[in-house]
C-alpha positions as CSV (number, residue, x, y, z in Angstrom):
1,X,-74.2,70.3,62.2
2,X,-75.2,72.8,59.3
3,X,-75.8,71.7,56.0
4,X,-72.7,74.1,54.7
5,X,-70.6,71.8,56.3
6,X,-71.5,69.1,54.5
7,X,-71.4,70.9,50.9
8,X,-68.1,72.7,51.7
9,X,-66.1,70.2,54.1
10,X,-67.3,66.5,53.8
11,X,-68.3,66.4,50.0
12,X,-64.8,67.8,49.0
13,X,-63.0,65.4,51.7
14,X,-64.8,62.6,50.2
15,X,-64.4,63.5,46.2
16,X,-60.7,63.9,47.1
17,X,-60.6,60.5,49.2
18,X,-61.9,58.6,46.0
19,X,-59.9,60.2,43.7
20,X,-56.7,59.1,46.0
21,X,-58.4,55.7,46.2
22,X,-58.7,55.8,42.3
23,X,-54.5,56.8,41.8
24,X,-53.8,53.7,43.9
25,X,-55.8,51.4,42.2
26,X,-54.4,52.4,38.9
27,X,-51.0,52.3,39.7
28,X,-51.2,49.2,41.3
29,X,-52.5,47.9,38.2
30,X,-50.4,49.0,35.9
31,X,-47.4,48.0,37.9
32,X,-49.3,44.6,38.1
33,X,-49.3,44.3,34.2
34,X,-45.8,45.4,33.9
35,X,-44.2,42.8,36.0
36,X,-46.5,40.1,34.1
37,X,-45.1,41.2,30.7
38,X,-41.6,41.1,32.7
39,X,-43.1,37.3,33.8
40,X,-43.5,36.7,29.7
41,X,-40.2,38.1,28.6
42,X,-38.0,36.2,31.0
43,X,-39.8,33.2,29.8
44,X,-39.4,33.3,26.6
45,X,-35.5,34.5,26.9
46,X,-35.5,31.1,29.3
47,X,-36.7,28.9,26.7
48,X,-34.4,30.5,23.7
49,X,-31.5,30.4,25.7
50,X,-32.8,26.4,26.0
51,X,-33.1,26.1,22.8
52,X,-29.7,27.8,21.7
53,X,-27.8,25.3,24.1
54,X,-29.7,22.4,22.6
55,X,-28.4,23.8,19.5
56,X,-25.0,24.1,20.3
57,X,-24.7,21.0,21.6
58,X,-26.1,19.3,18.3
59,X,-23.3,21.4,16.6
60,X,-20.6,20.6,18.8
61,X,-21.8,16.5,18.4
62,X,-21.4,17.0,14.7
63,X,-18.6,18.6,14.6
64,X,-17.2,16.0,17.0
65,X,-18.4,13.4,14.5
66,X,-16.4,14.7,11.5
67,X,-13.5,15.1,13.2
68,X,-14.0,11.4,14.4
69,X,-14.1,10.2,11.0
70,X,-11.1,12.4,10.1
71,X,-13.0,14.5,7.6
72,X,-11.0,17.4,9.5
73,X,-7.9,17.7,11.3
74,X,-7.6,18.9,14.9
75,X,-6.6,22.5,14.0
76,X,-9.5,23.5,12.3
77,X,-11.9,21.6,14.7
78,X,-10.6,24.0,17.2
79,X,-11.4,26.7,15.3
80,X,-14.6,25.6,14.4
81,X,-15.5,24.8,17.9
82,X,-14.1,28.2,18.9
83,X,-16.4,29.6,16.3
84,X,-19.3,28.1,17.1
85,X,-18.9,28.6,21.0
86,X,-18.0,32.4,20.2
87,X,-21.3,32.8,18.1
88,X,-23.4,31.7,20.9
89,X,-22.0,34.1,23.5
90,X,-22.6,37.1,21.0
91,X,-26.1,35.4,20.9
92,X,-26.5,35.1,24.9
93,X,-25.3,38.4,25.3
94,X,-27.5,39.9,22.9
95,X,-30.4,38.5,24.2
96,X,-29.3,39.5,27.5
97,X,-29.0,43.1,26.5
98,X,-32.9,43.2,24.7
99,X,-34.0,41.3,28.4
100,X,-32.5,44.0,30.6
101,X,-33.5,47.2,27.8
102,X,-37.1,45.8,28.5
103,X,-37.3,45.3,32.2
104,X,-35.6,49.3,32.6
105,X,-38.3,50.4,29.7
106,X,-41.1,48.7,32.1
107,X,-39.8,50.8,35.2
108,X,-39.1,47.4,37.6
109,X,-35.6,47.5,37.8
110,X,-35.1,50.8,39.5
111,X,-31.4,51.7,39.2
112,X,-30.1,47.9,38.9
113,X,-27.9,46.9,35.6
């Protein structure tokens, strides 16, 4: 074996093996880090959306409570339960709208809605 082959043919192979090796190592990474801030957002929207129903139901036993003690009469505990219900789908759904806007800008969900 000549030492040209070695400087022209194996040295070239081998820089351009690492470099390869290097790509995939990096974008394993970074597809690693973008699922784990996925991980974080879902999370979080899991424990708001907790929290908003834990709300709701406080509001619902109030308003449940007034109309109890016939502070109000059944027509406008309708539409303040109607209101109140109403408010927290706009909520849900905006939160579910910022969840899927950041798993598309992360690149995980390819071509799902």
């Amino acid at each position: 074996m000549e030492a040209y082959y070695f400087y022209y043919f194996v040295l070239p192979l081998g820089v351009f093996v690492g470099v390869l090796a290097s790509l995939v190592f990096y974008y394993a990474r970074r597809e690693e880090s973008a699922q784990r801030r996925l991980k974080n957002v879902m999370r979080s929207y899991i424990k708001k959306r907790k929290k908003q129903q834990e709300t709701l139901s406080r509001e619902l036993a109030k308003l449940d409570e007034i109309r109890n003690n016939k502070s109000i009469d059944e027509i406008t505990y309708e539409r303040l339960k109607h209101i109140l219900e109403a408010n927290f789908e706009q909520k849900l759904e905006e939160a579910r709208v910022q969840l899927t806007d950041m798993a598309n800008k992360s690149g995980l969900t390819k071509g799902a809605d």
